[in-house]
C-alpha positions in Angstrom: 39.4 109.7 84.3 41.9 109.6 86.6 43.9 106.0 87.9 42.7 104.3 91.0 44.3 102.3 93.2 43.0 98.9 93.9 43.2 99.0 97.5 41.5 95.8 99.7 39.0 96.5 102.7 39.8 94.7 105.3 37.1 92.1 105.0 38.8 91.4 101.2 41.8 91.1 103.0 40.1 88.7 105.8 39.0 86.4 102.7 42.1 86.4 100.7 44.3 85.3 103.4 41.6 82.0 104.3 41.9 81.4 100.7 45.5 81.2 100.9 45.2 79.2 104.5 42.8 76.9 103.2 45.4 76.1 100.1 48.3 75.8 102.4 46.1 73.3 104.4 45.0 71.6 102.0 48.7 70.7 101.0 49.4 69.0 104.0 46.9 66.5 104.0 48.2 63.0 102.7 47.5 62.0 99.2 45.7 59.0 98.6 46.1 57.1 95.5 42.9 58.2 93.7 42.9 61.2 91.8 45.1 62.8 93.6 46.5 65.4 90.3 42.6 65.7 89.8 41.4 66.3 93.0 44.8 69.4 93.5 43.4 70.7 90.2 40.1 71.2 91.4 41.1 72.7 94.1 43.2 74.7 93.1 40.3 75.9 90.4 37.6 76.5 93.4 39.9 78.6 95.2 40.8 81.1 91.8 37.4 81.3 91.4 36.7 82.6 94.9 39.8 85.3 94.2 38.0 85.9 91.1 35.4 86.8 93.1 37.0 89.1 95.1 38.6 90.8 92.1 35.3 91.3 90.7 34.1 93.4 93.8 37.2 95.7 94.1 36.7 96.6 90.0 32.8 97.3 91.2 33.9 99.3 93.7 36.4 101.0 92.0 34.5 101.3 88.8 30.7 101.6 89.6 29.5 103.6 86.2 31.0 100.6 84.5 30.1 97.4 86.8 26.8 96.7 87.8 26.9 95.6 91.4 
């Protein structure tokens, strides 16, 4: 089998960088005094789940004999 290379489509690409917006954003709003560690955490979670996502397609793409799409 012979190496591939990961390579984004542009849609991938489209998501990825609102992912990285919306965190950016998401920094500049003013903490509050409730759970304001828990609240960056879960954030922070939601949004490597969505690029967990992502990563998932690219391997089915990549990889369809061994990823069921």
């Amino acid at each position: 089998m012979t190496e591939k290379l990961f390579m984004l489509n542009k849609d991938e690409q489209k998501v990825l960088n609102a992912l990285n917006d919306a965190w950016s954003a998401y920094l500049k709003i003013p903490s509050t005094k409730i759970s304001i560690d828990d609240d960056t955490n879960d954030f922070r979670r939601a949004i490597h789940e969505c690029q967990r996502i992502i990563a998932t397609k690219i391997l089915a793409r990549n990889y369809p004999l061994f990823w069921n799409s």
